[in-house]
N, C-alpha and C positions, 0 to 999 in steps of 0.2 A: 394194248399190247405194244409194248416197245422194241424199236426194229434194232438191232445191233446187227454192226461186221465184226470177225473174227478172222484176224488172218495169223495163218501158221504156216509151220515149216521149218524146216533145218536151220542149221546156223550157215551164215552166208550166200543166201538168196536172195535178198533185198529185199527183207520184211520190213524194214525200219523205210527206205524211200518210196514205197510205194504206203506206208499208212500217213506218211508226211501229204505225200500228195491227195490222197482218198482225204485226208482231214481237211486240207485245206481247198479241196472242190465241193464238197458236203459238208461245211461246217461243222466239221467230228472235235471228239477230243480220245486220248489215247490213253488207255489202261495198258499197262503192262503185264503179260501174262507169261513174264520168267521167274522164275523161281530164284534165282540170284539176284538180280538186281534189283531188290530189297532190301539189300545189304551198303551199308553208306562205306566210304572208299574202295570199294569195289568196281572201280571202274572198265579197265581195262580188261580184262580177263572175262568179263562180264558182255563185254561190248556193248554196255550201254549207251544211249545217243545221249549224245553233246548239248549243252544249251545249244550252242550255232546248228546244230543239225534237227533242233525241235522248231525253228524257223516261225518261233510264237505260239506253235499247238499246245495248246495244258495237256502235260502226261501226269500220268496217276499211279500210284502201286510204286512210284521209284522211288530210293532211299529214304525207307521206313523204318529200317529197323537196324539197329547195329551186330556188330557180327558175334557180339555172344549172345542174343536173340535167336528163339527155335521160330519158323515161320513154317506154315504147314497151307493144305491145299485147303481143309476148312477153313482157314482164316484167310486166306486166297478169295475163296469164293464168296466169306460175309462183305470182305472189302470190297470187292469187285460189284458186287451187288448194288452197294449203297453208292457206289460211285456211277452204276449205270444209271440209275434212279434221278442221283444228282444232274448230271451230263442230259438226262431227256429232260428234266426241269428245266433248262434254259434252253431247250430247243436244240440241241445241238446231237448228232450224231455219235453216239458211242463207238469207238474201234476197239477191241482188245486183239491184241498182237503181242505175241508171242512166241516159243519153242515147248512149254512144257506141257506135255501133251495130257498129262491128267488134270492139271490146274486147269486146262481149259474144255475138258471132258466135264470136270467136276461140273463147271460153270454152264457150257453149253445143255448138256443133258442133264441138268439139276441133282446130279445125282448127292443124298442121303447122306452116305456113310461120311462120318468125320463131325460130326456135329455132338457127339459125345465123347471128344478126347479127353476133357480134363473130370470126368469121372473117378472115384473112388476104383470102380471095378476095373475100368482100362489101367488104372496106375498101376495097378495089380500085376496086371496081364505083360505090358510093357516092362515091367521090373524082371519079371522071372524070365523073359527070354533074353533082357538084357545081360543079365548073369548066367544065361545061358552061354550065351556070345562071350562072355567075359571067361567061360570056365574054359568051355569045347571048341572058341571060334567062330567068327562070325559064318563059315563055309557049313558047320554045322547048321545055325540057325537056315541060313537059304535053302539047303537042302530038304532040311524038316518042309519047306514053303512048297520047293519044288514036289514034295510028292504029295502034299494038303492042295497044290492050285500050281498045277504047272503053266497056268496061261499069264495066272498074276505075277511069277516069279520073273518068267521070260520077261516080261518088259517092267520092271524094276533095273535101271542103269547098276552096272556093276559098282561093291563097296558102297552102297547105298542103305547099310543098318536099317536106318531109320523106317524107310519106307517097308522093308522086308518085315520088321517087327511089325510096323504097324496092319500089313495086312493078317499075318497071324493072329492077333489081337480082334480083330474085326469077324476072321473066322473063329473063332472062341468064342468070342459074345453071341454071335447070332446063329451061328451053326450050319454056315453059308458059305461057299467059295467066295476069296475078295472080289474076285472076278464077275460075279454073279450077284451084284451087290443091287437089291432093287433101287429103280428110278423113277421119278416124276419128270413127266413132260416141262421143259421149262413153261411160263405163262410167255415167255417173252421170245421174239422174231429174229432167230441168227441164221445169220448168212455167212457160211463157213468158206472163206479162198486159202489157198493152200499153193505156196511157192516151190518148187521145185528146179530140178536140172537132170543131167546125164548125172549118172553118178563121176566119171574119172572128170569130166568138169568140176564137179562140184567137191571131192575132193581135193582137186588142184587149188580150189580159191579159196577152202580150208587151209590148206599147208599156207596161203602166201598171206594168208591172215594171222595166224599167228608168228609170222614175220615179223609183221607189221607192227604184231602188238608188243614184239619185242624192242621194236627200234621207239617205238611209244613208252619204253617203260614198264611192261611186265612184270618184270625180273624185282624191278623195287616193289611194286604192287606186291607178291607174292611175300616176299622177304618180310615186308611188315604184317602180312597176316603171319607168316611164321613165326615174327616177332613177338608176336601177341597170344600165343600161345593156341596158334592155329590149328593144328592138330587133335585139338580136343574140343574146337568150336564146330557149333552147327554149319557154320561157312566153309565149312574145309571140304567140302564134297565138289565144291563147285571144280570145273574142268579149266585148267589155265594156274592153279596154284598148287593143291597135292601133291601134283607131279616134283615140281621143284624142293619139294621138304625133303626129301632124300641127298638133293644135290646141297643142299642148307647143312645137313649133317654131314656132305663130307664121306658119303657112302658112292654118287654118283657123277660124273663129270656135266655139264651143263649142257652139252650137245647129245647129249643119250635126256636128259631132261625135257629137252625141247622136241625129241623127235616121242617122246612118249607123249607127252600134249597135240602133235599134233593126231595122234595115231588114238588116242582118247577122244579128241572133237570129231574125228570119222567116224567110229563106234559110235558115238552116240548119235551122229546123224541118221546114220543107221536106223537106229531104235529108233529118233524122231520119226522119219518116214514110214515108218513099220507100224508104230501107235496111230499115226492122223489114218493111214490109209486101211490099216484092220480095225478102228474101234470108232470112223468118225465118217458122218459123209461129206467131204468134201469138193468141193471146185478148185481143179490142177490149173494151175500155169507155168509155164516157165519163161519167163523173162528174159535171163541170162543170156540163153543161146536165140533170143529173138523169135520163135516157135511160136509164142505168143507175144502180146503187145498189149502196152498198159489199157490203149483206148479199148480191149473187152472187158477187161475187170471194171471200168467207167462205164461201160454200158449195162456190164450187168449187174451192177450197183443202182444205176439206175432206175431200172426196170422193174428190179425188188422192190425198191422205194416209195414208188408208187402205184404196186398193187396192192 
């Protein structure tokens, strides 16, 4: 049985310093468990770590795919898999660290469903609600979800098509809530830590991050996915660009742009905290406000380790 950490949590908690450090007291290496940063020039917006801030750890699952590539949570979890595989090959400690709370549900609890997307029958299924969305509205399509699986709807991130379709699709086929979707015990050993804060902290260090990431550069980031005909690519979901295609056409001014980004990274932390803490078991800390302190997550790393 191989022993994996999983650490999750919102955006701005210090998921990334604290697997920098667990990788390099445990001789780990780092998968990636966002659903974005997958995506090559997608940096910023993404807040992907830096060569200088990977401090020599191999991370994995980053810039794989380009952004007119569809990247899904089965193909998440086949990669993920053979990279755990890989990473216990050489003796070395797997971390997957992350925000997206189903990619690393998929993973942690093995669950099943997604492993027959590119079927005849799903093509099917995804075509007719896609033109469904296309005739009545995407608000139609979620709604149909919300009253087939009001648990799966609620935590699907708002403007999220994709994922909406796709659990309708799965209720169709099997004749099962997406919510409800059976699971296999993973065979392998996860140790679930989970970052947290006060919410109005952690809101505050949302806002002054996307600050940040504008004095970094955002703004062009975005623009060239806009450039590229963003709007219509799988990448455009992501939190940090969307927002700004509106202010690109000339509909919105750039400071109602940016306070929607930051007011989209809150909602969805939201949701993050709402998915790990209703569908996962996890071990809280909080760092930020000192409440806790790295040396327990080192100890109880530990202590997993070697029982």
């Amino acid at each position: 049985m191989t022993k994996i950490v999983a650490i999750m949590g919102p955006t701005a908690v210090g998921k990334t310093a604290l697997s920098i450090d667990l990788a390099k007291r445990f001789s780990g290496e780092v998968i990636s468990g966002d659903s974005m940063q997958v995506y090559r020039r997608l940096d910023i917006g993404t807040a992907k770590i830096t060569k200088a801030e990977m401090a020599g750890v191999p991370h994995h699952l980053i810039d794989i795919c380009d952004i007119q590539e569809r990247y899904s949570a089965a193909m998440f979890k086949q990669q993920a898999e053979q990279a755990i595989k890989d990473i216990a090959g050489r003796g070395h400690l797997p971390l997957v660290v992350g925000g997206t709370g189903f990619y690393l549900q998929t993973l942690t609890e093995n669950l099943t469903l997604g492993q027959d997307y590119f079927d005849d029958r799903s093509a099917q299924i995804r075509q007719h609600w896609q033109q469904l969305a296309e005739e009545r509205g995407a608000a139609y399509v979620r709604q149909r979800l919300a009253e087939l699986d009001p648990a799966a709807e609620q935590h699907i991130e708002k403007g999220n098509l994709r994922r909406v379709i796709r659990a309708l699709e799965v209720i169709e086929k099997t004749g099962r809530r997406f919510s409800d979707q059976p699971r296999q015990k993973s065979a392998n050993d996860y140790l679930l830590i989970g970052l947290t804060t006060d919410r109005p902290v952690l809101y505050d260090r949302i806002n002054r991050r996307v600050d940040l990431m504008m004095k970094e550069g955002l703004l062009d980031e975005a623009r060239w996915l806009y450039d590229h005909d963003g709007a219509s690519l799988p990448a455009r979901k992501g939190i940090g660009y969307h927002e700004f295609f509106p202010y690109f056409a000339g509909e919105i001014d750039l400071a109602t742009a940016v306070r929607k980004v930051k007011q989209d990274s809150r909602h969805y932390a939201k949701r993050q905290l709402t998915w790990f803490r209703n569908k996962m078991d996890v071990h809280w800390f909080d760092l930020v406000s000192g409440k806790d302190q790295p040396e327990q997550i080192n100890e109880l790393v530990q202590s997993w380790l070697i029982k």
